[in-house]
TORGU-48925 format. One record per residue (C-alpha): residue in three letters; x, y, z. Coordinates in steps of 0.02 Angstrom, whole numbers, padded with zeros to 5 digits, always signed. Layout:
N
AlaXYZ
...
This chain:
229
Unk+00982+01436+01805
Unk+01048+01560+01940
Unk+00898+01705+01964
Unk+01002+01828+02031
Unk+00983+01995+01931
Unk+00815+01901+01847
Unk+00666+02045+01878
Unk+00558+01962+01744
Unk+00540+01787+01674
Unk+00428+01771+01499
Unk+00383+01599+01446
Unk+00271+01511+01333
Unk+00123+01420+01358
Unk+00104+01277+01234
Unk+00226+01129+01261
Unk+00337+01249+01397
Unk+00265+01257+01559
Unk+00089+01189+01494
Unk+00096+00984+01485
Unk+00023+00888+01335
Unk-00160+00874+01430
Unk-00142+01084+01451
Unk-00119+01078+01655
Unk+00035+01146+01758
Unk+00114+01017+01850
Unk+00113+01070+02059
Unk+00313+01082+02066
Unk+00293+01211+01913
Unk+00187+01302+02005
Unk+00306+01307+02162
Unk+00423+01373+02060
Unk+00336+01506+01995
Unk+00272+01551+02172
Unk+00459+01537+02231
Unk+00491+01667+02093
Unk+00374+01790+02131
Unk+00422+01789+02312
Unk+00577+01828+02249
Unk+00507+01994+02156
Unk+00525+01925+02003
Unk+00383+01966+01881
Unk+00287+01837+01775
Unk+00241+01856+01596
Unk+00157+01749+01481
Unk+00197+01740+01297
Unk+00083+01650+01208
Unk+00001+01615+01020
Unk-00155+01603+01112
Unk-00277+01744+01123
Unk-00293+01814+01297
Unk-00473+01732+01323
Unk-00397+01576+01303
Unk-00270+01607+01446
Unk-00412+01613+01562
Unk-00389+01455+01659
Unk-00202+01460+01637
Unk-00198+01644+01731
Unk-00299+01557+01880
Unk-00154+01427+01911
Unk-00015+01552+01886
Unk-00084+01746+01896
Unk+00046+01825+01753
Unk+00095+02013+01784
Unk+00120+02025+01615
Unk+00007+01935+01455
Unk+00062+01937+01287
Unk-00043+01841+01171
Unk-00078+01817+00990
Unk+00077+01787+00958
Unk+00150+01956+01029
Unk+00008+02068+00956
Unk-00034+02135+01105
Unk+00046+02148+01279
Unk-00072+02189+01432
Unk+00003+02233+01611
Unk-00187+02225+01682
Unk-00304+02324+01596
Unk-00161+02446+01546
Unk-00109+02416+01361
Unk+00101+02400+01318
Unk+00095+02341+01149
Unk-00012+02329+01004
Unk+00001+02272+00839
Unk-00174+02241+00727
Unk-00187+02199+00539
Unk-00251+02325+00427
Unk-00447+02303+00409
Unk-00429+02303+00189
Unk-00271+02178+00205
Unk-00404+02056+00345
Unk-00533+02062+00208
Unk-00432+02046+00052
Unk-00358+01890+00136
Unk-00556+01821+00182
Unk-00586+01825+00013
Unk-00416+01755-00043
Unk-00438+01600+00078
Unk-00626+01572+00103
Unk-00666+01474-00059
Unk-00482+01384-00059
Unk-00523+01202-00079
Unk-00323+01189+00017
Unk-00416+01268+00162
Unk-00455+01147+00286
Unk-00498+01272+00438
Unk-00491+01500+00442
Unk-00488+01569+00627
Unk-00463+01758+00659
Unk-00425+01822+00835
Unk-00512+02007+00874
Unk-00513+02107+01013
Unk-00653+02041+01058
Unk-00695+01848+00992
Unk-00610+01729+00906
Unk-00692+01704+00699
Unk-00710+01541+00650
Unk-00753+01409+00507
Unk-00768+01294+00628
Unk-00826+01288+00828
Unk-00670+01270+00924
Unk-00720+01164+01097
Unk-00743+01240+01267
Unk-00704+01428+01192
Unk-00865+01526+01233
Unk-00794+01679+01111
Unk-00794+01578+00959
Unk-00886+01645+00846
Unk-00945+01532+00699
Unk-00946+01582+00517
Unk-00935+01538+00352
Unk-00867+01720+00302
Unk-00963+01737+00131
Unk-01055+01900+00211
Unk-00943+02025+00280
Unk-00890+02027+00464
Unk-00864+02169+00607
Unk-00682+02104+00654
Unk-00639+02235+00752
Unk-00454+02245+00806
Unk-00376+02080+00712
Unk-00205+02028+00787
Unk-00191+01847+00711
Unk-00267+01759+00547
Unk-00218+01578+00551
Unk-00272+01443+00431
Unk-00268+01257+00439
Unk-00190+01178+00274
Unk-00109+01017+00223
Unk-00018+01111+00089
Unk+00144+01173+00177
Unk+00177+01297+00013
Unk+00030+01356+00007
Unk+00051+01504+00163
Unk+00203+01563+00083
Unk+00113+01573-00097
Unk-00018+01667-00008
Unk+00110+01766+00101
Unk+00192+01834-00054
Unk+00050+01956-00117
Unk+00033+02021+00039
Unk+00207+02078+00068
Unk+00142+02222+00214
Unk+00128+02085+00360
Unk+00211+01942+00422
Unk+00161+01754+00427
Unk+00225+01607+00517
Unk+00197+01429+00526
Unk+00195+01327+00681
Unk+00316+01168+00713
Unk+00226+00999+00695
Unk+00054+01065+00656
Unk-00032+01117+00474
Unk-00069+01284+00557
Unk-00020+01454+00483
Unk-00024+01630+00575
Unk-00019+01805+00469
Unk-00007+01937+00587
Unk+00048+02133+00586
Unk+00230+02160+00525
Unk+00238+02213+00745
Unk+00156+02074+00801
Unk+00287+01984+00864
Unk+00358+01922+01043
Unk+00508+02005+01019
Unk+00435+02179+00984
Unk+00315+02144+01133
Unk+00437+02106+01251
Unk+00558+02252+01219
Unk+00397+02351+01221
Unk+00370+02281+01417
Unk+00560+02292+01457
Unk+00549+02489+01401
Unk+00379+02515+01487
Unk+00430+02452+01642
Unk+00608+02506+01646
Unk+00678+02333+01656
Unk+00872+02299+01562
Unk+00871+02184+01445
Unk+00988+02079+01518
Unk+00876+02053+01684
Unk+00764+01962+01589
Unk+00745+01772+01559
Unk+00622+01701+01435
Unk+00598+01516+01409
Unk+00488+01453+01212
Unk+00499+01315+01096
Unk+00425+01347+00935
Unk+00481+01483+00790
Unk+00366+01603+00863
Unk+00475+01606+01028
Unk+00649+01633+00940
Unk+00644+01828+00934
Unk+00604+01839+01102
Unk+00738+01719+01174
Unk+00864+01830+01075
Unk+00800+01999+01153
Unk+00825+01907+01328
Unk+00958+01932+01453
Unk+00948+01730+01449
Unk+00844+01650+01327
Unk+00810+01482+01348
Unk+00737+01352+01195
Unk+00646+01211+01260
Unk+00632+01039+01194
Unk+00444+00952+01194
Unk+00425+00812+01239
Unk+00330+00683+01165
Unk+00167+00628+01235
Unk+00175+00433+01302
């Protein structure tokens, strides 16, 4: 791909530029260094909650984060984008999923820490609960739960027709978010904040999560995973 006109690549994390053991291979990082030398500005987009970008960000330093599956969009400390679930609609849905038998595993990402039925490994922000006594949330941008019922999301979805859910390919994960929350909407929010055209930007994604922001882009780019061997 020719990156003349390019002043801002966005790409995913998971199964994109990350391989299946979560490192960046060296070339990839040449190439992003080539990039940047270039002036061409770096964005994340991710469905992973900025504290869990951590170690990515020391490899490749993005300009640009946007995590939780386009929730929120951070240019440093300076906020582009933001998207949160309303507080009754996070607790209506605690109580809705909570006591589901068909609920294998509830995490909500906050501002703050990540909420969860079960201790996720190596994140330090988890915060582990069984949600029968109520919760300071804080800012929610995602509410995912594990299932092995596929229907089941959609069933849930359906009485809470004021935000958005999405389920991930290859996985019995399931993300409601704010009707915003969405990489799309994040990344027109960066392209307008920084001034950028449309068409100078290139985003790269595999997953459903991915697709409105590959259509926003200048050049949008679907990857194919490959399989772990």
């Amino acid at each position: 791909m020719a990156l003349d006109g390019i002043k801002l690549i966005a790409t995913d994390l998971d199964d994109t530029i990350l391989r299946c053991d979560n490192t960046i291979s060296d070339y990839t990082k040449v190439v992003f260094a080539r990039c940047r030398e270039k002036g061409i500005l770096i964005a994340f987009a991710t469905a992973r909650s900025q504290m869990r970008t951590a170690r990515i960000a020391e490899w490749i330093p993005p300009d640009i984060l946007i995590s939780d599956m386009g929730a929120i969009a951070r240019q440093g400390a300076k906020i582009l984008h933001k998207a949160t679930m309303p507080p009754d609609v996070v607790s209506a849905l605690v109580q809705r999923v909570r006591n589901d038998p068909q609920i294998l595993q509830i995490s909500i990402q906050a501002d703050k820490a990540s909420f969860d039925s079960e201790s996720w490994e190596g994140n330090p922000h988890s915060v582990l609960t069984d949600f029968s006594k109520p919760v300071e949330f804080g800012d929610v941008y995602k509410f995912t739960i594990r299932t092995a019922d596929s229907q089941l999301p959609g069933i849930i979805a359906a009485d809470f027709p004021g935000i958005g859910m999405i389920s991930f390919r290859d996985t019995d994960w399931h993300a409601f978010h704010a009707l915003g929350a969405t990489k799309g909407n994040a990344l027109l929010a960066v392209a307008a904040a920084l001034g950028i055209p449309l068409g100078n930007i290139a985003a790269f994604g595999d997953d459903t999560s991915d697709i409105g922001m590959l259509r926003v882009a200048g050049i949008g780019v679907a990857c194919k995973t490959q399989s772990a061997k």
